[in-house]
N, CA, C and O atoms as a CHARMM CRD file, in Angstrom:
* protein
*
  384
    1    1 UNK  N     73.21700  70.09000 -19.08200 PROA 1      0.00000
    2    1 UNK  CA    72.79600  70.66500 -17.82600 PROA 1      0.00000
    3    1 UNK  C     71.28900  70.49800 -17.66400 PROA 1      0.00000
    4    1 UNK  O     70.66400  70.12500 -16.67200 PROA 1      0.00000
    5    2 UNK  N     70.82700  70.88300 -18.93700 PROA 2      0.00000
    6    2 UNK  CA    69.01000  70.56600 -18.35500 PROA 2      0.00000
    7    2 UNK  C     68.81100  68.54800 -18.37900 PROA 2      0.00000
    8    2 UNK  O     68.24700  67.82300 -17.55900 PROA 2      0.00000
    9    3 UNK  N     69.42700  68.25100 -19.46800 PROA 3      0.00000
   10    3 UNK  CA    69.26500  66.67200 -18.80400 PROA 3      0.00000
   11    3 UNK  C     69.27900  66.32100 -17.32200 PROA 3      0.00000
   12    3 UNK  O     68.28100  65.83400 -16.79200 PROA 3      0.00000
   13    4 UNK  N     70.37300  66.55700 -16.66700 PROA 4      0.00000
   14    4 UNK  CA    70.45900  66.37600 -15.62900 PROA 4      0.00000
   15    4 UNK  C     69.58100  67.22900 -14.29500 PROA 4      0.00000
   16    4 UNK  O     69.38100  66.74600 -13.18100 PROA 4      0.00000
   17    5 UNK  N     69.14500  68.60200 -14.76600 PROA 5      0.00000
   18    5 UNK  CA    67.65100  68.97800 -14.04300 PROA 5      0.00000
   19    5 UNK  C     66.44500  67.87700 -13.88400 PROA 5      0.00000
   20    5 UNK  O     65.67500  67.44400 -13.02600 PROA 5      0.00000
   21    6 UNK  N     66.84500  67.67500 -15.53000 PROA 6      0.00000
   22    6 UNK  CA    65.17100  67.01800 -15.61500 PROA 6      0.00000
   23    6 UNK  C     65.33400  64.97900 -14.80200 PROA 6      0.00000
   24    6 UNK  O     64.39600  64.39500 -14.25800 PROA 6      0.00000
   25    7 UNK  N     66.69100  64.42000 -14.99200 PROA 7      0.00000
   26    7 UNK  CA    66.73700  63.50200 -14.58100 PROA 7      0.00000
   27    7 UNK  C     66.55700  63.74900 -13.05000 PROA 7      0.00000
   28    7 UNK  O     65.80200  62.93700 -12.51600 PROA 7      0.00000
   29    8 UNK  N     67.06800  64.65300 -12.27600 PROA 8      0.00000
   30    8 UNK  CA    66.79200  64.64600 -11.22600 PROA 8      0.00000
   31    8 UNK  C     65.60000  65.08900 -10.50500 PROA 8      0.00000
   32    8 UNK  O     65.28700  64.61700  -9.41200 PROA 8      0.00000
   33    9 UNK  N     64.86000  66.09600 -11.18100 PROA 9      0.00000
   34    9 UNK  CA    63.41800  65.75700 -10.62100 PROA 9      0.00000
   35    9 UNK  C     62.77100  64.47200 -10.97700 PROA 9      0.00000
   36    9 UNK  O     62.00900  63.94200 -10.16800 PROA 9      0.00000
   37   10 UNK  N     63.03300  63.90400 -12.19200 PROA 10     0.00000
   38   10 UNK  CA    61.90100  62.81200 -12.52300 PROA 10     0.00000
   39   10 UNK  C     62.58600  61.93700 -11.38200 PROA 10     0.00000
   40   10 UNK  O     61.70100  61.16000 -11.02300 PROA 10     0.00000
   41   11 UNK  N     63.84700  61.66900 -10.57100 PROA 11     0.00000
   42   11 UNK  CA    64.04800  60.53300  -9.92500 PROA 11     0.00000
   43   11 UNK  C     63.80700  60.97600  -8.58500 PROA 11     0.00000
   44   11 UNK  O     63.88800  60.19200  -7.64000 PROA 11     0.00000
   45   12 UNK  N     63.52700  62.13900  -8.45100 PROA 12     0.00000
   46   12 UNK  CA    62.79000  62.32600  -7.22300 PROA 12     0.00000
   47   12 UNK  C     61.55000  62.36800  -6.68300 PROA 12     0.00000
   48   12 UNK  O     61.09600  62.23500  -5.54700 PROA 12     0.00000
   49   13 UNK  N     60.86300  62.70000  -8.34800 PROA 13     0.00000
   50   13 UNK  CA    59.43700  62.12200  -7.92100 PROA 13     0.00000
   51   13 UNK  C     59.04900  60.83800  -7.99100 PROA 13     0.00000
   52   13 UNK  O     57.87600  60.51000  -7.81400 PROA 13     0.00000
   53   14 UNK  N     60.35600  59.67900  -8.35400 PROA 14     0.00000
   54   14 UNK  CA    59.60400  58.30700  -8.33900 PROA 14     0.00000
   55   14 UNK  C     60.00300  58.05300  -6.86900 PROA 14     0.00000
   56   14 UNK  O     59.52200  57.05700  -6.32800 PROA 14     0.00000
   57   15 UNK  N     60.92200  58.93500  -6.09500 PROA 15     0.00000
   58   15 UNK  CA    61.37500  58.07200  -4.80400 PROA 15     0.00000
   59   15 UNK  C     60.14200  59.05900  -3.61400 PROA 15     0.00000
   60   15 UNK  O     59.74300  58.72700  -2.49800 PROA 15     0.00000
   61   16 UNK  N     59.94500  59.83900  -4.12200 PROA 16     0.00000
   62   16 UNK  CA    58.32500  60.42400  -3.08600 PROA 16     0.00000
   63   16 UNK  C     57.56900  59.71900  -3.51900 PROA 16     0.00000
   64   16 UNK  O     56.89800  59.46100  -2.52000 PROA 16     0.00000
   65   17 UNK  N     56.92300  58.89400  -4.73100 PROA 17     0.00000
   66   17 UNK  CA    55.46700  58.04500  -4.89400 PROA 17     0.00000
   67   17 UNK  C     56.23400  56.64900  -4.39600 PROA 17     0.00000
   68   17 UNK  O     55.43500  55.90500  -3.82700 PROA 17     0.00000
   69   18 UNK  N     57.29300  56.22800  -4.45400 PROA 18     0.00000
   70   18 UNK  CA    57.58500  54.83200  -3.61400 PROA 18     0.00000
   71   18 UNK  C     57.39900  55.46100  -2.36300 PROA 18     0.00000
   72   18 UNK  O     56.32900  55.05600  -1.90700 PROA 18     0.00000
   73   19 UNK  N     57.93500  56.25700  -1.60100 PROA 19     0.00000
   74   19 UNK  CA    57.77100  57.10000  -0.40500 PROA 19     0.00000
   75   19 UNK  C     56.61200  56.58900  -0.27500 PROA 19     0.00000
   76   19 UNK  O     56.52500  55.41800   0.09300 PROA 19     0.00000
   77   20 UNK  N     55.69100  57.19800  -0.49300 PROA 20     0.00000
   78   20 UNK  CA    54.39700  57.71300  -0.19900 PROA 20     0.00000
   79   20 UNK  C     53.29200  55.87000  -0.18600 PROA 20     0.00000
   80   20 UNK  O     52.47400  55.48900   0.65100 PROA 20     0.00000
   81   21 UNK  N     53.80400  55.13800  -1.52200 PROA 21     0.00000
   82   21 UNK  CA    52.99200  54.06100  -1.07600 PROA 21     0.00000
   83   21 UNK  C     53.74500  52.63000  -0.58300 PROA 21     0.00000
   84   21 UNK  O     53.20300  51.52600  -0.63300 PROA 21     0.00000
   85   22 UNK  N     54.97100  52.86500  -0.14600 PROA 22     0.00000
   86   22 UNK  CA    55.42600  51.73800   1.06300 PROA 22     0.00000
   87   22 UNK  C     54.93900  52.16600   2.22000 PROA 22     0.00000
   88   22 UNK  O     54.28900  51.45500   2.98600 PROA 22     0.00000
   89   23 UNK  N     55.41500  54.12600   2.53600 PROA 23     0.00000
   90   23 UNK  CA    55.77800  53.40100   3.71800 PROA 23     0.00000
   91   23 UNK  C     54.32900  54.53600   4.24700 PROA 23     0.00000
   92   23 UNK  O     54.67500  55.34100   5.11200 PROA 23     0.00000
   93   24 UNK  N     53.31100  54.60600   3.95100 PROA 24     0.00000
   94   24 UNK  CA    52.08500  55.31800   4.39200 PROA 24     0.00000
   95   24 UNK  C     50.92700  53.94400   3.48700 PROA 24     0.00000
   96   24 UNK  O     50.88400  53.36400   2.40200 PROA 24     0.00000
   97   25 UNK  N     50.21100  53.98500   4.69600 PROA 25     0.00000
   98   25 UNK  CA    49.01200  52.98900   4.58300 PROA 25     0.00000
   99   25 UNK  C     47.95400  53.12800   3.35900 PROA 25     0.00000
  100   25 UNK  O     47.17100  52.24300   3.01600 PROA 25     0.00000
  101   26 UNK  N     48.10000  54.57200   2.69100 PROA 26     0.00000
  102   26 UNK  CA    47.59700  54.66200   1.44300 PROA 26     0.00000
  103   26 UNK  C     47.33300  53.20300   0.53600 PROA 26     0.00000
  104   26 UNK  O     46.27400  52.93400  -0.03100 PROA 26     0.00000
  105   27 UNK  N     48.06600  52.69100   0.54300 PROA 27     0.00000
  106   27 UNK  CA    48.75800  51.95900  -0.73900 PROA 27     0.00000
  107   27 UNK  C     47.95800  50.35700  -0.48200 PROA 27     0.00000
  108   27 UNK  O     47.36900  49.69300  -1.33500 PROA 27     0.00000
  109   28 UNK  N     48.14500  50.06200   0.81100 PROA 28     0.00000
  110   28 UNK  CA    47.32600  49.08400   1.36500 PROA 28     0.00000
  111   28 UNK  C     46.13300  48.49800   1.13100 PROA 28     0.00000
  112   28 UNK  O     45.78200  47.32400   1.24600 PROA 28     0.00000
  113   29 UNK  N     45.13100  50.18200   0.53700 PROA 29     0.00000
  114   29 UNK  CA    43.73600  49.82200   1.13500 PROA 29     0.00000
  115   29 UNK  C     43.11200  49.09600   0.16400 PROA 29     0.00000
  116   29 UNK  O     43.84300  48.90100  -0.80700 PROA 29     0.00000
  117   30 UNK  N     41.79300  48.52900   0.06300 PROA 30     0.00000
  118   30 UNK  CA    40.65800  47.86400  -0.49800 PROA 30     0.00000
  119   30 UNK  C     40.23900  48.99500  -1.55400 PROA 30     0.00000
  120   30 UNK  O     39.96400  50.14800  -1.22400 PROA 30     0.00000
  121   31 UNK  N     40.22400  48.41200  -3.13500 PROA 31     0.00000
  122   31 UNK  CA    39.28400  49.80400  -3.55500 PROA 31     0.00000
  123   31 UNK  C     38.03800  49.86500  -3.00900 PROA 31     0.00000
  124   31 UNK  O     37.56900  49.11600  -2.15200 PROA 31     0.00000
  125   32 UNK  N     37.21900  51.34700  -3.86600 PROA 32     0.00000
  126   32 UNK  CA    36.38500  51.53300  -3.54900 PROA 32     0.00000
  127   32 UNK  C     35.59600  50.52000  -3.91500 PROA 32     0.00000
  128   32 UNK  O     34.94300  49.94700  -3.04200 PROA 32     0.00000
  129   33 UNK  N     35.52300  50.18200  -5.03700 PROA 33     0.00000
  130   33 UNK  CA    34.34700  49.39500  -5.96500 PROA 33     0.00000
  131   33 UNK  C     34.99500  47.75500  -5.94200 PROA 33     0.00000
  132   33 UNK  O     36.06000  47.32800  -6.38700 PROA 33     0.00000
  133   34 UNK  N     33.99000  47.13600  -5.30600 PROA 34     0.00000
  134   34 UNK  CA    34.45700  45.63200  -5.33800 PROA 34     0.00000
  135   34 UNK  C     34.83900  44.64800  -6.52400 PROA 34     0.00000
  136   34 UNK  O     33.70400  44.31200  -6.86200 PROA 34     0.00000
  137   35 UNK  N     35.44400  44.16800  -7.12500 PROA 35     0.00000
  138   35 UNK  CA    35.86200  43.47500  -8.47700 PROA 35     0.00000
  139   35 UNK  C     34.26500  41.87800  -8.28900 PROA 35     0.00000
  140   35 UNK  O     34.23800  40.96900  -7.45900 PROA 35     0.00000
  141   36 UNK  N     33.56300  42.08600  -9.05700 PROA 36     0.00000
  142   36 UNK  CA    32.79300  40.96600  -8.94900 PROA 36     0.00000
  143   36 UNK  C     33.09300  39.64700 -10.31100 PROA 36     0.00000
  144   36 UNK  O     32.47100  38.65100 -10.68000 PROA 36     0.00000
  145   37 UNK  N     33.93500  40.09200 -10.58700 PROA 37     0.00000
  146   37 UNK  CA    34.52000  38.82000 -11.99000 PROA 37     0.00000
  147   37 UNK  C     36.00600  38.25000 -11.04200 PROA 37     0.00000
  148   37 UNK  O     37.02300  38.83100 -10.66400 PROA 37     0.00000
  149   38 UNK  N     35.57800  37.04600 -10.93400 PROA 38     0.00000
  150   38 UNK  CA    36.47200  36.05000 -10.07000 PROA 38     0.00000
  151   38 UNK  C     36.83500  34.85600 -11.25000 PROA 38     0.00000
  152   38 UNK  O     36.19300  34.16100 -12.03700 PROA 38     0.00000
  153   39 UNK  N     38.10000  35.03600 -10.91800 PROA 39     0.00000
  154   39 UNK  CA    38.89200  33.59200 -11.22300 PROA 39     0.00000
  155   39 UNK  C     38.37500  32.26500 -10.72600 PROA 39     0.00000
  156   39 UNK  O     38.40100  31.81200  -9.58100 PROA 39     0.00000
  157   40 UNK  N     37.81400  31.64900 -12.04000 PROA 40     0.00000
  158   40 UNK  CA    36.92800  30.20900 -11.67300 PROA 40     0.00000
  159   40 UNK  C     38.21200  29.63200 -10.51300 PROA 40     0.00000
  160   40 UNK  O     37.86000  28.83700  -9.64100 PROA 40     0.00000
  161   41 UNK  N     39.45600  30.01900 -10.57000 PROA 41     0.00000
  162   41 UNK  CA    40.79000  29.14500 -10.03300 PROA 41     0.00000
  163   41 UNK  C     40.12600  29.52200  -8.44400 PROA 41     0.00000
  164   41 UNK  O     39.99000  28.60400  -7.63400 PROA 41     0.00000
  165   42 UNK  N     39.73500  30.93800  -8.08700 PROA 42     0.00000
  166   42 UNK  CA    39.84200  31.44900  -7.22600 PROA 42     0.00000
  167   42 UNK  C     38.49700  31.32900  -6.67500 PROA 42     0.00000
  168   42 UNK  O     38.37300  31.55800  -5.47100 PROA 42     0.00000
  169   43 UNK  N     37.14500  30.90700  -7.57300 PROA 43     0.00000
  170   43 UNK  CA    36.34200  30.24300  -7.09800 PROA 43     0.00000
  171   43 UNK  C     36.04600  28.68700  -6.31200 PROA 43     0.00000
  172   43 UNK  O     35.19200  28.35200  -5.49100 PROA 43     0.00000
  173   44 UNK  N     37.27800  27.85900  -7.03800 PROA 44     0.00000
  174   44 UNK  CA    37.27200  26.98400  -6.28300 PROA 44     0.00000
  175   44 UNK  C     37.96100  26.74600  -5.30300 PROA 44     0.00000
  176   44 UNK  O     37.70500  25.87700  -4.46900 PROA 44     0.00000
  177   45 UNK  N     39.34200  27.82400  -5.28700 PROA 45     0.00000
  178   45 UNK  CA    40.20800  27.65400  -4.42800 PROA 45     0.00000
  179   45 UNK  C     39.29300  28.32600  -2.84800 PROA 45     0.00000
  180   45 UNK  O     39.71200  28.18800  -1.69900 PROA 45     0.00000
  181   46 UNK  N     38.31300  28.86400  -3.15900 PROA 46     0.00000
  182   46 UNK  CA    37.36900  29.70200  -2.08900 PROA 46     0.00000
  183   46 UNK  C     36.61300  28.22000  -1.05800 PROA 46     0.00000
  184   46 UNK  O     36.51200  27.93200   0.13400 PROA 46     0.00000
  185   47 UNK  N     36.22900  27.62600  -2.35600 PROA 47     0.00000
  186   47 UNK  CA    35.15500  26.13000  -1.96200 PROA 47     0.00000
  187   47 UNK  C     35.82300  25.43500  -1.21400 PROA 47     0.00000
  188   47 UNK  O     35.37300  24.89800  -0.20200 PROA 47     0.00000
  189   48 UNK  N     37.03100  25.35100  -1.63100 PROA 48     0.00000
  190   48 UNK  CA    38.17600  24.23200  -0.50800 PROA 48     0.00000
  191   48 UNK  C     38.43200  24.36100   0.66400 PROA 48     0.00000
  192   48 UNK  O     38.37400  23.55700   1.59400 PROA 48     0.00000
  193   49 UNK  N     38.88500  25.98600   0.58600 PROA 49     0.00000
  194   49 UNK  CA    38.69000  26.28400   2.15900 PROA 49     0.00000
  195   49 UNK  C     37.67000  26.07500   2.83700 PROA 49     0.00000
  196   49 UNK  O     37.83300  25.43100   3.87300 PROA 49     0.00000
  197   50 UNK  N     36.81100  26.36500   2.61900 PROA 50     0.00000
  198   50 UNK  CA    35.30700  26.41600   3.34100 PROA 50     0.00000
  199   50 UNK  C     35.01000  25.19700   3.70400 PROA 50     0.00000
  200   50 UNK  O     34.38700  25.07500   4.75800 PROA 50     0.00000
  201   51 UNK  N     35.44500  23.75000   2.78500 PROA 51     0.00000
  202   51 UNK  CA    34.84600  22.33500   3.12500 PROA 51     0.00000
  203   51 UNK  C     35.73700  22.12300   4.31000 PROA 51     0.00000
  204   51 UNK  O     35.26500  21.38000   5.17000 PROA 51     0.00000
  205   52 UNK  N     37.12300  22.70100   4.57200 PROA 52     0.00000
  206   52 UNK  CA    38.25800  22.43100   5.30100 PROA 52     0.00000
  207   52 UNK  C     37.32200  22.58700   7.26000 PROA 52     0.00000
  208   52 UNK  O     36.61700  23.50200   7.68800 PROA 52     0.00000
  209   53 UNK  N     37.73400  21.37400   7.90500 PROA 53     0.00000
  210   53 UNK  CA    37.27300  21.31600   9.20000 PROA 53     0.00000
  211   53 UNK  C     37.74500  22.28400  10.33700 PROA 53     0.00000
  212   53 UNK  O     38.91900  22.14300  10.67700 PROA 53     0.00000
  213   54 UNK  N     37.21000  22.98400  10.80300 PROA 54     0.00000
  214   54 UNK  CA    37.42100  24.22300  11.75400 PROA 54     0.00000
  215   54 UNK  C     37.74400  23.66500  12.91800 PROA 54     0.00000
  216   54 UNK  O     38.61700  24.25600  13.55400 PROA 54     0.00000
  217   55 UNK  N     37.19900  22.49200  13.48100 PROA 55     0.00000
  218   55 UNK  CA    37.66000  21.95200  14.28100 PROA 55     0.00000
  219   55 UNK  C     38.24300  20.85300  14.94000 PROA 55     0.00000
  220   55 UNK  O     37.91200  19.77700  14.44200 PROA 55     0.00000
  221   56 UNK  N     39.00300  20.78400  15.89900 PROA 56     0.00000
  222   56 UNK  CA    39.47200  19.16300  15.76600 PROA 56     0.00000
  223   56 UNK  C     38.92100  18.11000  16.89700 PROA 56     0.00000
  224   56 UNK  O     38.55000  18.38800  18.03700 PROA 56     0.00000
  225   57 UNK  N     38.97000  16.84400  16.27400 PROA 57     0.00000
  226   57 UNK  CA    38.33400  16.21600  17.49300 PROA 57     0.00000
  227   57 UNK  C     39.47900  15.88900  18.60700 PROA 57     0.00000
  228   57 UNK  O     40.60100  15.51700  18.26300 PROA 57     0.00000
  229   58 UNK  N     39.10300  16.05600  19.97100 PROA 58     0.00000
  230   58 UNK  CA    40.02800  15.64700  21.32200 PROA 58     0.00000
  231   58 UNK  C     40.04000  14.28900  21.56800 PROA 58     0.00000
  232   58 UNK  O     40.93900  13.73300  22.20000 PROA 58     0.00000
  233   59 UNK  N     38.76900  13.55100  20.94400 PROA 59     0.00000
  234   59 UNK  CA    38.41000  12.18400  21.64800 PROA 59     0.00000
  235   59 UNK  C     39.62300  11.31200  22.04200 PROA 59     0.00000
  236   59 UNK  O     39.61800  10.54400  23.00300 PROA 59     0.00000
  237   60 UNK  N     40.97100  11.56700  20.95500 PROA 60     0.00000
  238   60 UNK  CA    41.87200  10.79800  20.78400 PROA 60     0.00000
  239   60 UNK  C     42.90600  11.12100  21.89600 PROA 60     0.00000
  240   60 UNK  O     44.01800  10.60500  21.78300 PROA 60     0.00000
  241   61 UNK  N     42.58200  12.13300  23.23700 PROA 61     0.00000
  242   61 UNK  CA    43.58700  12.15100  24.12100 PROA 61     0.00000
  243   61 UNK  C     42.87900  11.33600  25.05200 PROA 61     0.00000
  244   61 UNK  O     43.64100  10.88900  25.90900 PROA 61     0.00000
  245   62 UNK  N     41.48700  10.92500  25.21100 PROA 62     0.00000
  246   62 UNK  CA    41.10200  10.01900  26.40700 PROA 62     0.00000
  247   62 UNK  C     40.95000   8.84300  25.76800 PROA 62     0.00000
  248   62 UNK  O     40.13400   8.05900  26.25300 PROA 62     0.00000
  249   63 UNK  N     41.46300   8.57000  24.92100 PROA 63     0.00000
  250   63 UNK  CA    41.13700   6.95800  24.19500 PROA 63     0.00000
  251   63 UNK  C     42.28200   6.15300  25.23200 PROA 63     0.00000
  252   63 UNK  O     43.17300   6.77300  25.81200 PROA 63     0.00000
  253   64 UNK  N     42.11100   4.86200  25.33400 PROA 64     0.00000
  254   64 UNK  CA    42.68600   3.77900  26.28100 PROA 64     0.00000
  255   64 UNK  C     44.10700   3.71500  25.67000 PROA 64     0.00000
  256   64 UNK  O     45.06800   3.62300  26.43400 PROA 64     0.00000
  257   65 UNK  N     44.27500   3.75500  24.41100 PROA 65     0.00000
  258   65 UNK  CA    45.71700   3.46000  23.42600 PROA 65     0.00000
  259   65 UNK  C     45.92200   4.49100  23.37000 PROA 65     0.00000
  260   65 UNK  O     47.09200   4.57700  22.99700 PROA 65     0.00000
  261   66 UNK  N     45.50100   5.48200  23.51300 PROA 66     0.00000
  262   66 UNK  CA    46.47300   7.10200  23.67300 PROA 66     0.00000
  263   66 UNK  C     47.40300   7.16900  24.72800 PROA 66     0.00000
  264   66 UNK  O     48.56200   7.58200  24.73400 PROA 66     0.00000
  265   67 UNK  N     46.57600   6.60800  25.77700 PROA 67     0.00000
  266   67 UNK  CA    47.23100   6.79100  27.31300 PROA 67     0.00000
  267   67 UNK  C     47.90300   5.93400  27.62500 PROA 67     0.00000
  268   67 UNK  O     48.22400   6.05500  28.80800 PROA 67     0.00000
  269   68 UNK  N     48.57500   4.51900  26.85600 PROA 68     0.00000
  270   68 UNK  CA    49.00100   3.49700  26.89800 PROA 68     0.00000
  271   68 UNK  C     50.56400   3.99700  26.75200 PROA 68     0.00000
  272   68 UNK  O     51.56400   3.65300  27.38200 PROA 68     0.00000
  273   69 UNK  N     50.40900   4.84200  25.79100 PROA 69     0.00000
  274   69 UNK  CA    51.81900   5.30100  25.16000 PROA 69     0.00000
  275   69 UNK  C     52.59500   5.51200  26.35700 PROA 69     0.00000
  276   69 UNK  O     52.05400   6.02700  27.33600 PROA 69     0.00000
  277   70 UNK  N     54.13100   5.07500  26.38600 PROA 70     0.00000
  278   70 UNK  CA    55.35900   5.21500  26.95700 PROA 70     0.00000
  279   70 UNK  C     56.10700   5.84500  26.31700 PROA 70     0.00000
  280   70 UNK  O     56.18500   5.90300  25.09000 PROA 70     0.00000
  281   71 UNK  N     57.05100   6.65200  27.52000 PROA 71     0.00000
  282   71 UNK  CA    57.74600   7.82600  26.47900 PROA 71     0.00000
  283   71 UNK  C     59.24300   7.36700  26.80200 PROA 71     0.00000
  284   71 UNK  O     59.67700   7.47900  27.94900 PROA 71     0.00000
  285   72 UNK  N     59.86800   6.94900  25.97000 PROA 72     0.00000
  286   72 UNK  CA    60.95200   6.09900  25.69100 PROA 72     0.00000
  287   72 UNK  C     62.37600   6.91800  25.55900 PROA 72     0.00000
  288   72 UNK  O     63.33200   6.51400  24.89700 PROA 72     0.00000
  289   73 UNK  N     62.34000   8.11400  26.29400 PROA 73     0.00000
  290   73 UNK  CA    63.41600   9.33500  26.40200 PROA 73     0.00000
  291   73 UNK  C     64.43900   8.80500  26.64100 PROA 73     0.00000
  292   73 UNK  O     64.27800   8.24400  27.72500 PROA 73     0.00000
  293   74 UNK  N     65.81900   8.56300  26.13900 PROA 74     0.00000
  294   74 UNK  CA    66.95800   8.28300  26.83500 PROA 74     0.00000
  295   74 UNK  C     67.91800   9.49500  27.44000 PROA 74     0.00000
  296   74 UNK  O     68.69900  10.11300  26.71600 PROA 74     0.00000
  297   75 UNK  N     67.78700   9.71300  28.62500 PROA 75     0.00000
  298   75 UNK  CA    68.73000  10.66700  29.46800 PROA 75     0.00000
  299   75 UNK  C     69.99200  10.79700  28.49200 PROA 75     0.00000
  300   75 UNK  O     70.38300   9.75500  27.96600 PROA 75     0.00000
  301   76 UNK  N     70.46400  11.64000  28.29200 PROA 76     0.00000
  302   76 UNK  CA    72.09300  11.69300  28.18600 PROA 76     0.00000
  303   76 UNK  C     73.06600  12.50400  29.46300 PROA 76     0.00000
  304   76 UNK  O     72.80300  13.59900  29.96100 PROA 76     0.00000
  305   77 UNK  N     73.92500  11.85100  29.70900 PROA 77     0.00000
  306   77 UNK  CA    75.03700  12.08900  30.59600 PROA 77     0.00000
  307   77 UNK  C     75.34200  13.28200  30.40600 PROA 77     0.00000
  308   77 UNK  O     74.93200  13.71000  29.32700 PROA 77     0.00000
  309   78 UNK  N     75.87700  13.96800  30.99900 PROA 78     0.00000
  310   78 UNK  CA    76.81700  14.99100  30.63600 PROA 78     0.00000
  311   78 UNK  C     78.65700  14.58300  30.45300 PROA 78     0.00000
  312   78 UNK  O     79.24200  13.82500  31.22600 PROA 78     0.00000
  313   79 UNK  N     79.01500  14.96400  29.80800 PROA 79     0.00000
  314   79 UNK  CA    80.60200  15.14300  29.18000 PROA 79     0.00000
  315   79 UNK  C     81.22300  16.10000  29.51400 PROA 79     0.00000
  316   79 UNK  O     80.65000  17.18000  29.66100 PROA 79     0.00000
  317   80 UNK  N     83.01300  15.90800  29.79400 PROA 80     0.00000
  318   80 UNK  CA    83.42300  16.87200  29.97000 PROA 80     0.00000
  319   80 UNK  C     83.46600  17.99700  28.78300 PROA 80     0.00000
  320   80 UNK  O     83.25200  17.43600  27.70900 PROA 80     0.00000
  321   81 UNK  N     83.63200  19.12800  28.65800 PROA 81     0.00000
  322   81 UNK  CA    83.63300  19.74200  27.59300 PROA 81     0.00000
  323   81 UNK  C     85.56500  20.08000  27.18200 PROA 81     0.00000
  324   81 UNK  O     86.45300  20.24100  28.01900 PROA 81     0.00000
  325   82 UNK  N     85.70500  20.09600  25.73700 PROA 82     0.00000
  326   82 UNK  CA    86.94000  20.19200  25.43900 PROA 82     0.00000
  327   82 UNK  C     87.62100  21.68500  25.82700 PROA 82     0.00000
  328   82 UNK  O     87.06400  22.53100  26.52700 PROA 82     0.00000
  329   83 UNK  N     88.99200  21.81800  25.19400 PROA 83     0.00000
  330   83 UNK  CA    89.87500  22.69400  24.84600 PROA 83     0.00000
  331   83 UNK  C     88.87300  23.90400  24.72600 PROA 83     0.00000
  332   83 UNK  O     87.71100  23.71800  24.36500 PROA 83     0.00000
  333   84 UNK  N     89.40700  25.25700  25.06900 PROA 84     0.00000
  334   84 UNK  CA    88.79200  26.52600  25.42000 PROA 84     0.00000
  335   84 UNK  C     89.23900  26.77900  23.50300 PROA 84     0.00000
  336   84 UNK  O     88.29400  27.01100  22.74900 PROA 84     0.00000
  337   85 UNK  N     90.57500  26.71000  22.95400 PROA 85     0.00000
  338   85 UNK  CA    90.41400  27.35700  21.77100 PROA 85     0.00000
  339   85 UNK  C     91.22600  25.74400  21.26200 PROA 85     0.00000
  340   85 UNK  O     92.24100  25.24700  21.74900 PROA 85     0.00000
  341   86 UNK  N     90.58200  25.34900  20.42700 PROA 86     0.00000
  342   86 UNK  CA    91.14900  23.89400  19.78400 PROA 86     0.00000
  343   86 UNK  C     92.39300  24.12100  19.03400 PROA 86     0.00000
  344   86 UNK  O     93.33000  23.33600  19.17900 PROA 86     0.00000
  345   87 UNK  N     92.47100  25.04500  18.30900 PROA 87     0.00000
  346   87 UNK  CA    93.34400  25.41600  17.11900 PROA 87     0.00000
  347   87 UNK  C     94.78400  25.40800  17.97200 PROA 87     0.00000
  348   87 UNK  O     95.84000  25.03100  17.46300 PROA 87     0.00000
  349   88 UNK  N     94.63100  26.00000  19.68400 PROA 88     0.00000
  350   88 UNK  CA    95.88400  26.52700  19.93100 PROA 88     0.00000
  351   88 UNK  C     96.82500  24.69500  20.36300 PROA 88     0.00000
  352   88 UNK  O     96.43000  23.55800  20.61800 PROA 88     0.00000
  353   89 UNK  N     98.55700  25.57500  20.18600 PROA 89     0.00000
  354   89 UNK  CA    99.14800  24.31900  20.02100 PROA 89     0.00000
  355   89 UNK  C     99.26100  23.44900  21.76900 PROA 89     0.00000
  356   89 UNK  O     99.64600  23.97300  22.81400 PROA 89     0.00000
  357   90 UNK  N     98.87700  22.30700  21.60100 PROA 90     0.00000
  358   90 UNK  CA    98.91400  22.00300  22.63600 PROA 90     0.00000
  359   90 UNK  C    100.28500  21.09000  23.47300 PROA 90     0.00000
  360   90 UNK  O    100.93100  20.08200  23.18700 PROA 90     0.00000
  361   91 UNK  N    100.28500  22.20500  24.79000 PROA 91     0.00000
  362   91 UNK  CA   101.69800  22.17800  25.78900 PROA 91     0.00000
  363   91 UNK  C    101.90700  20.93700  25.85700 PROA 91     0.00000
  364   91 UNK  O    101.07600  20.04700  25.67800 PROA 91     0.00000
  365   92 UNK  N    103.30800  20.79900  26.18400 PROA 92     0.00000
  366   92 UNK  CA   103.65100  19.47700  27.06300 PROA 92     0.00000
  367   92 UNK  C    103.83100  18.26500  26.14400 PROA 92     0.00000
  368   92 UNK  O    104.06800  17.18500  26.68600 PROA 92     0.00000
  369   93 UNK  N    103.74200  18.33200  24.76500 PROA 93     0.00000
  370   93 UNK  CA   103.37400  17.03200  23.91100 PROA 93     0.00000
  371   93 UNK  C    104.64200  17.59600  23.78200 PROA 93     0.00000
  372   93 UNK  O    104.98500  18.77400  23.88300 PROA 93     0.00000
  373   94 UNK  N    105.55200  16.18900  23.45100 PROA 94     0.00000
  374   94 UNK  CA   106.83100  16.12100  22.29600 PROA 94     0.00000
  375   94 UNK  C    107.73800  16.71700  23.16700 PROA 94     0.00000
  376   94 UNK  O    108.59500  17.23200  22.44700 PROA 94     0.00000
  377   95 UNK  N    108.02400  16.93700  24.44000 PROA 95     0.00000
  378   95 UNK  CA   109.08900  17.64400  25.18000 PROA 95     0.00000
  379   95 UNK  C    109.19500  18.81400  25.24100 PROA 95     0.00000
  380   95 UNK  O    110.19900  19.33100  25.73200 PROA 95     0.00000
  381   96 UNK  N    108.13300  19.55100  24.73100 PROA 96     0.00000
  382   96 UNK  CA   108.05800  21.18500  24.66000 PROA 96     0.00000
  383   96 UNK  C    107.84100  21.66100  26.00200 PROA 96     0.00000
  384   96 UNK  O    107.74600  22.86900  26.22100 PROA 96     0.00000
């Protein structure tokens, strides 16, 4: 009997601290004190981004061979569409 006291508070206080840091913004935040020892991985993975180009050039929509391009779409027809339920047996075949 006390096992089962004690199992059931301890499993209720792990489902109030999951409570508490899913679903409240607590859990989210930035510490206080900034971590200043960085992962050389995470030092360079920092550098890469940064060399990465922010912007793109347009020149290539007024270029002469941009605007040359033909757009080679082939229409499709429309079709009749089949049988409402395929599976069912179909009338009229075989003298039925």
């Amino acid at each position: 009997m006390k096992q089962n006291i004690t199992l059931i508070t301890i499993a209720l206080i792990l489902a109030a601290g999951a409570y508490w840091y899913f679903f409240t913004d607590t859990g989210n935040e930035l510490p206080l004190t900034a971590n200043t020892t960085e992962n050389p991985a995470q030092v360079r993975f920092r550098a890469l981004i940064l060399r990465l180009p922010t912007s793109f050039n347009t020149g290539i929509l007024s270029d002469a061979r941009f605007n040359s391009l033909v757009d080679l779409t082939t229409q499709i027809s429309p079709e009749s569409v089949g049988r409402i339920d395929p599976f069912a047996p179909i009338q009229g075949i075989g003298g039925k």
